[in-house]
N, C-alpha and C positions, 0 to 999 in steps of 0.2 A: 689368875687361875689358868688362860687359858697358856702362859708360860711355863706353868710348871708341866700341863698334860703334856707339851713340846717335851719337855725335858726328861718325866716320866717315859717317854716313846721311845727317847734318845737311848735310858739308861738300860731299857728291859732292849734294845735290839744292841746296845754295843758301838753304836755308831762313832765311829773315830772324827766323822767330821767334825762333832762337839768337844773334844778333849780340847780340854783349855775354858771350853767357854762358861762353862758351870763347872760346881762342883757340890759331891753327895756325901750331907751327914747322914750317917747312921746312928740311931738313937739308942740302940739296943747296945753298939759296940763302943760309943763315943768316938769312933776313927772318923775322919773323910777322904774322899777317894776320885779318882777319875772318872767320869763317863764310861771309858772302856777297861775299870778294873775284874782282873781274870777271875776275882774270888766272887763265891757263891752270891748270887743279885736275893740281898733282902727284900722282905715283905715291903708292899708298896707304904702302907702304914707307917712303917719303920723308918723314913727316910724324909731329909728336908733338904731341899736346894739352896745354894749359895750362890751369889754374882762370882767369890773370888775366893783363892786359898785364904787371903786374912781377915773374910766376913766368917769363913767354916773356922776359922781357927778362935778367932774373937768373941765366938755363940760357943766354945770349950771344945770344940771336937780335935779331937789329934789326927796329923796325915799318917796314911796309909805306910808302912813298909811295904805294900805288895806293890801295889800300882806306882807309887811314890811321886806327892802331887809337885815336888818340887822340878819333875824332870816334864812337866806337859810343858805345853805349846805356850805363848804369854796368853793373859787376859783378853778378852774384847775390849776392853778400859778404852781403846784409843780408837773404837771406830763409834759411834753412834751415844757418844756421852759431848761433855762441853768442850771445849776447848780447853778450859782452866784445869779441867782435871786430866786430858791427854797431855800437855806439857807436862802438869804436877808430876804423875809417872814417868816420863823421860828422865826428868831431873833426878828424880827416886833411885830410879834405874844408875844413874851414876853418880848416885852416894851422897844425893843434897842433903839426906835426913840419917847420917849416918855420927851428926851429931845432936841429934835430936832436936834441935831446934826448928820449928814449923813457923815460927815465926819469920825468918830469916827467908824460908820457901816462898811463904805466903808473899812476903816483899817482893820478892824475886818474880813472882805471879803477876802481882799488881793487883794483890786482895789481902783482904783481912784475915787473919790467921781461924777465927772462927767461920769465918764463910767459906775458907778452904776445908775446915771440917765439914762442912754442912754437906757441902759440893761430894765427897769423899763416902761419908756417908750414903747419898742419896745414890749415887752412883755404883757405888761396889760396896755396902754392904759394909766398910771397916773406915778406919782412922788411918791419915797419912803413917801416922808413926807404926800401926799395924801392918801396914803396906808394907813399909820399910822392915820391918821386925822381921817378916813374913820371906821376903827376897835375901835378905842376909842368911835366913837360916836354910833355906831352900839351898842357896848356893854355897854356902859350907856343905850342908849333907851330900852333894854330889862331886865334892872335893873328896872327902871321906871316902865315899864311897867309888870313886874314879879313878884314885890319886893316891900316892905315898907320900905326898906333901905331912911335914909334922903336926901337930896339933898346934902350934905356936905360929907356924905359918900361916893355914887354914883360917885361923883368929884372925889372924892381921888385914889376910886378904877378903874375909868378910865382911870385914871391916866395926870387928869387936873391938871394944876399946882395952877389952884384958883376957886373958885364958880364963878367969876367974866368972868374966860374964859368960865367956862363949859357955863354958861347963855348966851353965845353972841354967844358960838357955836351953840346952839339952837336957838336959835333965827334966825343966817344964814339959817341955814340946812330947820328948821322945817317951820320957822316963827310963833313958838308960845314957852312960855317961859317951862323950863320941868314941874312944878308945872301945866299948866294949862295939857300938855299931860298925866301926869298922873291923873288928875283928867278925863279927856277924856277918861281915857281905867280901870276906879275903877272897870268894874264889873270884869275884866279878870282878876285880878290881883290874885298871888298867897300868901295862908299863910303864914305868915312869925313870927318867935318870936328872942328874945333879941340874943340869942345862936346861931342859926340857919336859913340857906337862901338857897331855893331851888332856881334854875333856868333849864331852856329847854335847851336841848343839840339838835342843828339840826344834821342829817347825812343823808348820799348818800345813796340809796336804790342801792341794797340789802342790808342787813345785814345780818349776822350768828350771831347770838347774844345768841343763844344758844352755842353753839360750843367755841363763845368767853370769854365767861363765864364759861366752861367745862374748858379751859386752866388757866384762871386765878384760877380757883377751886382747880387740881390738885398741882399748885405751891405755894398756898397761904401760907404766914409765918403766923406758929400760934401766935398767941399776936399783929401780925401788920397786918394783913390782914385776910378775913373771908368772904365767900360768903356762903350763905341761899337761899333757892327759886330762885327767880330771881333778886338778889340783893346781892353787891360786896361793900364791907366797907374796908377802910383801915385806920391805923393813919397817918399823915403827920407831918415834923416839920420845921417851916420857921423863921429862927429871933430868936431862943429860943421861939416862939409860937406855942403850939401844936393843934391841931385840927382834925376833924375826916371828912372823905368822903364817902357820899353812892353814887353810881350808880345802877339804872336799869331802865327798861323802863318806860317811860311815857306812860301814856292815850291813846295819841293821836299815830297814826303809826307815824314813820318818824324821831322821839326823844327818847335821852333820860333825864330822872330826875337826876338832881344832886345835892346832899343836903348836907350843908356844916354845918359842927359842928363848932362854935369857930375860925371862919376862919377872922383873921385880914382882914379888909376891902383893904388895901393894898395890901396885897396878892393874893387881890379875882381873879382878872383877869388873872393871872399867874395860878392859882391853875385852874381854866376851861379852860386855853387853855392848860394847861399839859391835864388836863382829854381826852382833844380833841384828842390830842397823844398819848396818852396811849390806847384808842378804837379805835383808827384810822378810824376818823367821815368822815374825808375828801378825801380817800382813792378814787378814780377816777375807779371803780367797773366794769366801762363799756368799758373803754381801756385795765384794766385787764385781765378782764373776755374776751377779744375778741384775747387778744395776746397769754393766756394760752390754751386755747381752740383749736389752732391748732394742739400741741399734742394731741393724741387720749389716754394718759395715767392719764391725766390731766382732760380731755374734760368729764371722766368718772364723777370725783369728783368734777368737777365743778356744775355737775348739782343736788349733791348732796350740795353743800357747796357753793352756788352761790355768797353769800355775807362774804367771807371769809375776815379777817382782819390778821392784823400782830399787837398783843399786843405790846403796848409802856413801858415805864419802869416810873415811880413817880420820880425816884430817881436812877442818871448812877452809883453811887458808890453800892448801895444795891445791882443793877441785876448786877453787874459786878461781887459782890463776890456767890450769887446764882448762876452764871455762873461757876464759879470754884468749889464752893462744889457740880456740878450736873457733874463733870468729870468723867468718868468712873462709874458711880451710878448712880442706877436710879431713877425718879422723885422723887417718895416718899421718898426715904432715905434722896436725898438732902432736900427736905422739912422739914423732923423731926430733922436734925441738923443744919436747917437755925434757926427754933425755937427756940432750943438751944442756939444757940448764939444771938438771941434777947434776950431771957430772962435772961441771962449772963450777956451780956456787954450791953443790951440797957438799954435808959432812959425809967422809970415808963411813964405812960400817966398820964399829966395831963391836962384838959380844966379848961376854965373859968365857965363854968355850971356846975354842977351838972352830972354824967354819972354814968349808971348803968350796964354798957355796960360790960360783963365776957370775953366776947370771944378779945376785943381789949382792950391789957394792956399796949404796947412798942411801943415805937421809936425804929425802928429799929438801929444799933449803929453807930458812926460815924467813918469815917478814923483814927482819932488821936484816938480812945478806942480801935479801932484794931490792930491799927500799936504798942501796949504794950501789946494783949491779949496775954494767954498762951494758951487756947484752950484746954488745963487739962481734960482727963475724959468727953470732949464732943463728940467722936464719930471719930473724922479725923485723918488721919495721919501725922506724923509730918512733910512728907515734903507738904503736904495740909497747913498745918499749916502755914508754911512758906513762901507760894506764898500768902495765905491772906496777911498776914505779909507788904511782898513787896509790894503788888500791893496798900496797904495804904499809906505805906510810899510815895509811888511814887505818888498818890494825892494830898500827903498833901505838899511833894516838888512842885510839878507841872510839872510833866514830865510826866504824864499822865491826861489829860482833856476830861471833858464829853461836852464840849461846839459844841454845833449844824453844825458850821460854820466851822470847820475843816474838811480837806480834809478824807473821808474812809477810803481810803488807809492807809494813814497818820498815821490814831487813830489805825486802826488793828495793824501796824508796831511799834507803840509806847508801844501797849500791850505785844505782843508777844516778845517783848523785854526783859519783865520781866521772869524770871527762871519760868517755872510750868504753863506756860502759851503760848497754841498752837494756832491753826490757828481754830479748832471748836469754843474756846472760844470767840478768838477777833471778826471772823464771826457774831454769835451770840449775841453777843453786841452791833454788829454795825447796827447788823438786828433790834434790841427791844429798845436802848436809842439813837444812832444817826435816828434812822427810815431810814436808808441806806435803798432803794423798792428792789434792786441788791446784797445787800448782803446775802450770801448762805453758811452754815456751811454745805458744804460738803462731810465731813470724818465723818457726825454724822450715828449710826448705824442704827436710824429707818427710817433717810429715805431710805440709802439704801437697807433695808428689804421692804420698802414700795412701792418704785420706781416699784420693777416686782417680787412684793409678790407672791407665795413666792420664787421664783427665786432671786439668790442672785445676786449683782453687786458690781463691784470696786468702792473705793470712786475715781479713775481717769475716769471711765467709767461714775460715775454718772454726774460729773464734766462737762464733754464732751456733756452730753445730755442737762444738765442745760444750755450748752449756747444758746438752740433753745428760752428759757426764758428770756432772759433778755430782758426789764432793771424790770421785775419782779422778779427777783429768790425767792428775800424773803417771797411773797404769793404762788408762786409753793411749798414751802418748807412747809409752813403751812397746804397748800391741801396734800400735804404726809403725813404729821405728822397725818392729820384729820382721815387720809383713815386707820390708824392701826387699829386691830381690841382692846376695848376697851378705845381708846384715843377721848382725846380732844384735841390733837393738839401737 
């Protein structure tokens, strides 16, 4: 009860901070809607809360065309629920259930395909497969409505298994077929040509979006990566298809722009929910910001960095070996010899269009081009060399995985396992491609210069103070990083 009154307060003042975290049936109208949708706010009576679009959608209510719940902010799914069911979602998120099989998840989980419903249930209100049902049709409707991509494309990259389901999906959902919605929403739509497909990126307010661009700045591989202004490009390669990605802000507050070079329609969906992770859109800002805040060391840079993120990684094998050449070095040097070894051992870019593009020229390189470099005359030392070395071999065996769904721990213990390779790094890793919120490279030197600059601490002391943070550590660690004098993170 006393959540819904929360809720109730949220919907009758509009508050944006909630978009995303609930959502409002309407009984009278059968639609549901956002937190902060602009149409006339129904009788209190009249209305029932949901954890998530696919528990309003699974109790019969259809979304909104005004508000349109496909375009809010992600769920809370992944801050204050199990862990089973925060992986579950990741995996979702990049198409584990996109053959329906929940069985295969659930394995993947390391649970019973019924207790993953339970779990699913109890937590959000709907069934994995509603989850999934719920994201595929969200992200075609803002294809539709963003895009001049064809209805066949749109299908694919939702990852429908026919135009014949995508249409009957619509037709359920919408009651109107995509071809007539998109001609319903022609003026909004955005440019689009043969090469290239922008789409909105929603995220949780705040953001640092300065600040998080400051970090990917500093780190950027030259030839794979390049930010400008306020705009962050990298190369990507999926399938032996190469393609290019911009990110920066959109127009509108609240988004960002993401424009996709050469990006096989297949891969679309996957390539935007990596970007999701990689800016960390979905980041729960308001549970953060209220647990870190009780430190008074914290509470300082909070209010300097209120929408602080924890950068995601494109790709676990690239930040894992950036993670070892930034060992003992500092940012910049790793940088100028991550280059290096793109230019070396990566593959040339190439797209399907035409690019004029100087600053982005590589792939960054694969495990199997590593696990044979010599690293000659590039800048490392040979036992550097050599933990590269390993740590490919060891992907390409598979004794070391970037997969989402494994346990922290687990992955830290699997890395550290390798020679040349300590407990900053595994941390570290686990902090930027599993998105672990808890994981905390502790023994790293700036925070502890940062921690009670300039007063120095142990990395066991800082350890010890870090557990008033959890299950944050990983954005306490980036408001340190923030606070150095010079940094971006």
């Amino acid at each position: 009860m006393l959540q819904n009154e929360i809720y109730e307060r949220a919907r009758l003042a509009r508050d944006a901070r909630f978009d995303g975290q609930f959502y409002v049936g309407v009984k009278t109208t059968g639609i549901y809607c956002r937190p902060i949708c602009p149409a006339n706010l129904p009788k209190s009576q009249n209305v029932e809360f949901y954890p998530s679009a696919a528990a309003a959608g699974e109790a019969g209510f259809r979304p909104c065309l005004r508000c349109r719940p496909e375009c809010a902010p992600g769920t809370p799914a992944w801050s204050g629920t199990s862990t089973t069911v925060r992986r579950g979602l990741r995996l979702i998120s990049g198409g584990a259930l996109d053959d329906g099989n929940i069985e295969t998840l659930a394995d993947r989980l390391g649970v019973t395909s019924r207790h993953l419903r339970r779990l699913f249930t109890k937590h959000l209100g709907a069934s994995p497969l509603a989850v999934a049902h719920t994201q595929r049709l969200h992200f075609a409707k803002r294809l539709i409505d963003e895009t001049t991509l064809t209805m066949q494309h749109i299908s694919s990259a939702a990852g429908y298994g026919s135009i014949r389901r995508f249409n009957d999906a619509f037709q359920r959902t919408y009651g109107r077929a995509p071809r007539e919605l998109r001609r319903a929403g022609e003026e909004s739509k955005l440019a689009d040509r043969a090469s290239s497909l922008t789409v909105r990126l929603p995220y949780r307010l705040p953001f640092d979006w300065k600040n998080t661009l400051k970090f990917f700045e500093g780190r950027a591989t030259p030839g794979v990566e390049f930010v400008s202004g306020q705009s962050y490009r990298r190369t990507l390669s999926k399938d032996g298809d190469h393609s290019v990605v911009e990110i920066k802000p959109a127009s509108r507050d609240g988004y960002l722009s993401l424009t996709l070079h050469s990006v096989n329609t297949n891969a679309l969906f996957e390539t935007v929910q990596t970007a999701r992770e990689v800016f960390d859109l979905d980041a729960p800002m308001g549970e953060i910001g209220t647990a870190l805040a009780k430190d008074k060391a914290l509470y300082r840079i909070l209010r300097k960095h209120p929408g602080i993120r924890v950068p995601g990684a494109w790709d676990g094998f690239e930040l894992t070996i950036r993670a070892i050449l930034g060992q003992q070095i500092s940012v910049k040097a790793a940088t100028t010899i991550a280059g290096r070894i793109a230019e070396r051992y990566g593959e040339p870019l190439k797209l399907h269009a035409d690019s004029s593009d100087s600053d982005l020229n590589r792939i960054f390189p694969t495990a199997e081009r590593l696990s044979r470099a010599r690293f000659n005359d590039i800048g490392i030392v040979s036992a550097r060399a050599e933990t590269i070395r390993r740590t490919a071999t060891a992907v390409l065996n598979g004794d070391v995985s970037f997969d989402s769904a494994q346990d922290p721990e687990e992955f830290c213990n699997s890395l550290r396992s390798i020679r040349g390779i300590g407990d900053w790094t595994a941390q570290y890793v686990a902090m930027r491609v599993l998105k672990n919120p808890d994981a905390f490279p502790g023994s790293d030197l700036g925070l502890i210069k940062a921690i009670r600059y300039p007063e120095r601490v142990t990395p066991k002391e800082l350890e010890t103070l870090a557990e008033n943070w959890r299950p944050w550590r990983a954005y306490a660690a980036m408001l340190l990083w923030s606070s150095l004098p010079g940094s971006g993170g």
